[in-house]
C-alpha positions in Angstrom: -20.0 132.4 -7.6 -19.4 128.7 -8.2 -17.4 127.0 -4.5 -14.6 125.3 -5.0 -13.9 122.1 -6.6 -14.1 119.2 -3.9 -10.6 117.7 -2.7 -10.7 114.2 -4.8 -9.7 111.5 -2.7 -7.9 107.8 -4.2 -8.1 105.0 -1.6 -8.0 101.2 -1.3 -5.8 98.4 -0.4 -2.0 98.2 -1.8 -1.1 97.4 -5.1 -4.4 98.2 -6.8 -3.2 101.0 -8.8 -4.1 104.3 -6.6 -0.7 106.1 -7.3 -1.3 105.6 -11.3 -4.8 106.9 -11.1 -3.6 109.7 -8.8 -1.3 111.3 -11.8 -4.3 110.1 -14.4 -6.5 112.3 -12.2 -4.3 115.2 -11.2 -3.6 115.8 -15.2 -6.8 115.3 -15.9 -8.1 117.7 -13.3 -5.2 120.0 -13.5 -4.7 119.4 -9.6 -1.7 118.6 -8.0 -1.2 114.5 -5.7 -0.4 115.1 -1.7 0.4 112.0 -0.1 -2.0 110.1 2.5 0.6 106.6 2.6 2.9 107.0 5.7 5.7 104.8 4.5 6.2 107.3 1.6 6.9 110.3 3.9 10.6 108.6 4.4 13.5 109.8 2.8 15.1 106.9 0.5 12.2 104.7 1.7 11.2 104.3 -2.4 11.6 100.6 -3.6 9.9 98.8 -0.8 6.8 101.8 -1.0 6.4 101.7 -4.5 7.1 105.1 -4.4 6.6 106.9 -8.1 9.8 108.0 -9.4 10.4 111.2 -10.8 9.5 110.4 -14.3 6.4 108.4 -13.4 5.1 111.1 -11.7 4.8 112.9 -14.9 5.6 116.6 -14.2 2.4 116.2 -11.2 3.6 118.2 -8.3 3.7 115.3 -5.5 3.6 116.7 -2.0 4.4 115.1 1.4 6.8 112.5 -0.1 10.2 112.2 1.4 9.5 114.7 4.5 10.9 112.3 7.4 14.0 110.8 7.9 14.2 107.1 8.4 14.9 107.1 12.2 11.9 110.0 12.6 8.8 108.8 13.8 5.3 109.8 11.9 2.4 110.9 14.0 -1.0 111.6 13.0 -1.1 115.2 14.2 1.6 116.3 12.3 -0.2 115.0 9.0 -2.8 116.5 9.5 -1.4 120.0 10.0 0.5 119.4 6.8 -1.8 117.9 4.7 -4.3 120.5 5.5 -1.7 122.8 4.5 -0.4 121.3 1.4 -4.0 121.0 0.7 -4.5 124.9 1.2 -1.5 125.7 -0.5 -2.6 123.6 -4.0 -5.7 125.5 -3.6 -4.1 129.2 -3.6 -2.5 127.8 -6.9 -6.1 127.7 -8.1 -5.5 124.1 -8.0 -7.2 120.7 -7.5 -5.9 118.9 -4.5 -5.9 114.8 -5.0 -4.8 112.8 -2.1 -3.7 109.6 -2.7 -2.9 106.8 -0.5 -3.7 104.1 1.4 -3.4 104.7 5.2 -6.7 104.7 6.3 -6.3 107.4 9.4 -3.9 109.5 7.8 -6.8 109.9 5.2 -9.2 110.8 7.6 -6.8 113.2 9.5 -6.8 114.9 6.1 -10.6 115.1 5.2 -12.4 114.4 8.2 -13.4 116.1 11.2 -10.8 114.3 13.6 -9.9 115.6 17.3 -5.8 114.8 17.7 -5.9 113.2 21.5 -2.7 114.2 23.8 0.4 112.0 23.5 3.1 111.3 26.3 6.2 109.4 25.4 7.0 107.8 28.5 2.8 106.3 28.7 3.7 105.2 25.0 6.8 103.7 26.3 4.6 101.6 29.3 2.2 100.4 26.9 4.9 99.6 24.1 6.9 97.6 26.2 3.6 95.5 27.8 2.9 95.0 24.0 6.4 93.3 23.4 5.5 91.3 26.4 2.2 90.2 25.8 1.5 90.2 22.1 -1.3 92.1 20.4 -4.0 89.9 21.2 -3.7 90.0 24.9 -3.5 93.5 24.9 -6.4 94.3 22.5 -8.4 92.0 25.8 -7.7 95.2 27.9 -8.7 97.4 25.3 -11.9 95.7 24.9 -12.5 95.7 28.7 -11.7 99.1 29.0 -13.9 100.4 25.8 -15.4 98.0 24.0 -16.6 100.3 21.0 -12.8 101.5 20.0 -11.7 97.4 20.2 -14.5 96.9 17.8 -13.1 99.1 15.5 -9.2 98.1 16.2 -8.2 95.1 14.6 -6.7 92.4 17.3 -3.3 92.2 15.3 -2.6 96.1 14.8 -0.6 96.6 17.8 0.4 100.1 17.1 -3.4 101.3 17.6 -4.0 99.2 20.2 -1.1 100.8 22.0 -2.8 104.4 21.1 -6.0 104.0 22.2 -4.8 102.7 25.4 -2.5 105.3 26.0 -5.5 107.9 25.3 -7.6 106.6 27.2 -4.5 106.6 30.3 -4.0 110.2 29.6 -7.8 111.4 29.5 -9.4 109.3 31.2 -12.1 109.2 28.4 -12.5 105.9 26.0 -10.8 106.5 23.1 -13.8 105.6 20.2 -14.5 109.4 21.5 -11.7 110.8 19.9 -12.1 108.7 16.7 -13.0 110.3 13.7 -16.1 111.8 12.5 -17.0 110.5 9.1 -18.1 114.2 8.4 -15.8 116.2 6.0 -14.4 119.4 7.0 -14.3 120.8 3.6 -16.0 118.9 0.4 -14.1 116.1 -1.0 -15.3 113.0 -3.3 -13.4 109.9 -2.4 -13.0 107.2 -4.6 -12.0 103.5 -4.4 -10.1 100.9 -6.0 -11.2 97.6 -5.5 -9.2 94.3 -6.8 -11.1 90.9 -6.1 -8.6 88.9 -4.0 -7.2 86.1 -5.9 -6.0 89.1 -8.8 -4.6 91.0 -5.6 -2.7 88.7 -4.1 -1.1 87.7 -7.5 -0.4 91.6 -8.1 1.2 91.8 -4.0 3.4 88.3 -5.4 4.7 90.1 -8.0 5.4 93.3 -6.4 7.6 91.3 -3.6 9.5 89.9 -6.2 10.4 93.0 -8.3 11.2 94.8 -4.8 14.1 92.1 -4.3 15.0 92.4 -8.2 15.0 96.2 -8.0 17.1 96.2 -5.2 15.3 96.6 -2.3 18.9 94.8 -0.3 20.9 97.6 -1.1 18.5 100.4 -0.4 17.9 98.9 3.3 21.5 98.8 3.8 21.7 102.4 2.8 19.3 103.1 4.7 20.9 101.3 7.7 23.7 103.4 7.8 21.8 106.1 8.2 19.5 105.0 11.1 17.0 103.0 9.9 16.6 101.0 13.2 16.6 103.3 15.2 13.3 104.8 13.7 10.5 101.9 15.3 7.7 102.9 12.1 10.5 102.5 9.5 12.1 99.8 10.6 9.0 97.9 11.2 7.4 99.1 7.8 6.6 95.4 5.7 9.6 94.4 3.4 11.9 96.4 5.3 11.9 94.5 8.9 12.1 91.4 6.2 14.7 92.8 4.5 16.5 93.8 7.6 16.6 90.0 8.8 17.9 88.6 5.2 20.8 91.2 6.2 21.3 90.1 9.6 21.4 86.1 8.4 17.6 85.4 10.1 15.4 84.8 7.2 16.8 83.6 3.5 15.8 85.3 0.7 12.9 83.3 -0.3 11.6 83.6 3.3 11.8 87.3 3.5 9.9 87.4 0.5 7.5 85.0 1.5 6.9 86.8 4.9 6.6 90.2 2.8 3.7 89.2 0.9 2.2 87.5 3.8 2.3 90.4 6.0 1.3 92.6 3.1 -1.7 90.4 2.0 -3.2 90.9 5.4 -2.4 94.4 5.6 -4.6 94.8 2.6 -7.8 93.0 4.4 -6.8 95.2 7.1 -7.3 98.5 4.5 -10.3 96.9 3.2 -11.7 96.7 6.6 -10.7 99.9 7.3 -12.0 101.6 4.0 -15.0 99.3 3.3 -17.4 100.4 6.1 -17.5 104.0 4.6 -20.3 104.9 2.5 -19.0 108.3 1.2 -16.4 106.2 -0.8 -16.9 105.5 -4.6 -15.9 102.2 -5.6 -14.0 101.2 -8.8 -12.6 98.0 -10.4 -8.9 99.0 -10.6 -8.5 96.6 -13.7 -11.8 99.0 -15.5 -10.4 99.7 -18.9 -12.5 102.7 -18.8 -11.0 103.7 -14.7 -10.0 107.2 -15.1 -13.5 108.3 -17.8 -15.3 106.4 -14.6 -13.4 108.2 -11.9 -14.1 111.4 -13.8 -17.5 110.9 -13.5 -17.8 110.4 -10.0 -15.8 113.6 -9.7 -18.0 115.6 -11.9 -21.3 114.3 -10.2 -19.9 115.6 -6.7 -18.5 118.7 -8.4 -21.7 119.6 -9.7 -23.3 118.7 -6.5 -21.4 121.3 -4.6 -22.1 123.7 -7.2 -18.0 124.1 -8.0 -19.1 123.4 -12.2 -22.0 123.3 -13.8 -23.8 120.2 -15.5 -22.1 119.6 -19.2 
């Protein structure tokens, strides 16, 4: 009896065109998308994620979109209980999962054989507020003196997983590069990558700044305000909307918000080609291939018949 199809996978850096060739796939494949970007598990978070709309989704069942509210904070465990669910669930439906999205651990959490390390809110707290004193960089220092492997892999500016590991390794007492994930699937999965060469991406990330503001990214923060955006620290930090928070409050004009937004998003893409690029399971694509989803297919079809879920055409 032939195993089951292999979860297919769609990563890479923003704006390269993952969400499109998610729904390209998922009808192709007659599979169903479940969401690996953490920004787009918030409720009314849609303009400044690039969130599909209904329509563009095409009839695709979309899964873990719109799950949090704004002042709810997203953690790693959670995601992976539900997207290992969702993923099971898509599955019963006799269904191809395809999990799209670009935040690198929340993909792993999903496919990979990761160990969740304890949590306490008031060590979070301690290391939080030493970050706000001391900036990322002098933090990521202790880090490194306290377990040089997990700095390596922690980039000096990403405060938020600096502050992780370092709580981790307070609550153990065990570096935390041992609790980092296994680049071992837990159930098979083909994962494949869109690439954009940089000068191309950074004109696409310009662009997408600019139709944020002209789709009304303004009015969707202040919605969003009056509902607690700032009291949730991810969603009110996410890139565009801290940006567009300070156009509101008179800090930044609108031509610096934007031109923060795409500077803060242009590194957060090296940041996702850092994180991705390392991995040799991954598949990697041109995203502007006018041929991308009869390529992509391929690669799917090669691992499917790997794992014996179809057989050779």
């Amino acid at each position: 009896m032939p195993s089951q199809h292999p979860i297919v996978a769609v990563v890479g850096a923003t704006a390269t065109g993952k969400s499109d060739l998610g729904v390209a796939l998922a009808h192709a494949l007659d599979g169903e998308v479940v969401n690996a970007d953490a920004s787009q598990f918030y409720r009314g978070m849609d303009i400044g994620t690039a969130k599909l709309t209904v329509a563009e989704r095409e009839g695709v069942p979309h899964h873990l979109l719109d799950v949090l509210d704004v002042h709810e904070e997203a953690t790693v465990a959670a995601y992976q209980r539900d997207a290992r669910a969702a993923i099971g669930a898509v599955r019963t439906r006799g269904r191809v999962p395809v999990l799209v999205g670009g935040s690198g651990l929340y993909v792993r959490a999903a496919l990979d054989d990761l160990r969740i390390p304890p949590t306490d809110a008031g060590a979070r707290a301690r290391w939080e507020a030493r970050l706000d004193a001391v900036g990322p960089a002098a933090l990521h220092a202790e880090l490194a003196a306290a377990d040089p492997p997990a700095a390596a892999r922690i980039h000096p500016s990403n405060g938020r997983r600096i502050v992780r590991a370092l709580e981790v390794i307070e609550l153990t007492g065990a570096p935390f590069s041992a609790t980092m994930p296994q680049r071992r699937f837990v159930a098979p999965a083909v994962v494949v990558g869109l690439r954009t060469d940089r000068p191309t991406l950074h004109r696409r990330i310009g662009a997408r700044v600019q139709r944020m503001w002209r789709s009304g990214l303004l009015d969707e923060v202040r919605r969003l305000d009056s509902i607690g955006l700032r009291e949730g620290r991810t969603a009110s930090r996410a890139i565009g909307y801290a940006q567009a928070l300070q156009q509101l409050d008179g800090i930044l004009t609108e031509v610096q918000a934007q031109d923060e937004t795409a500077t803060l998003t242009r590194k957060f893409a090296r940041r996702q080609e850092s994180w991705f690029g390392p991995d040799p399971r991954i598949h990697w694509l041109p995203s502007d291939a006018p041929d991308l989803l009869a390529r992509a297919l391929d690669v799917v079809q090669a691992a499917a018949e790997a794992s014996g879920a179809v057989t050779p055409g």
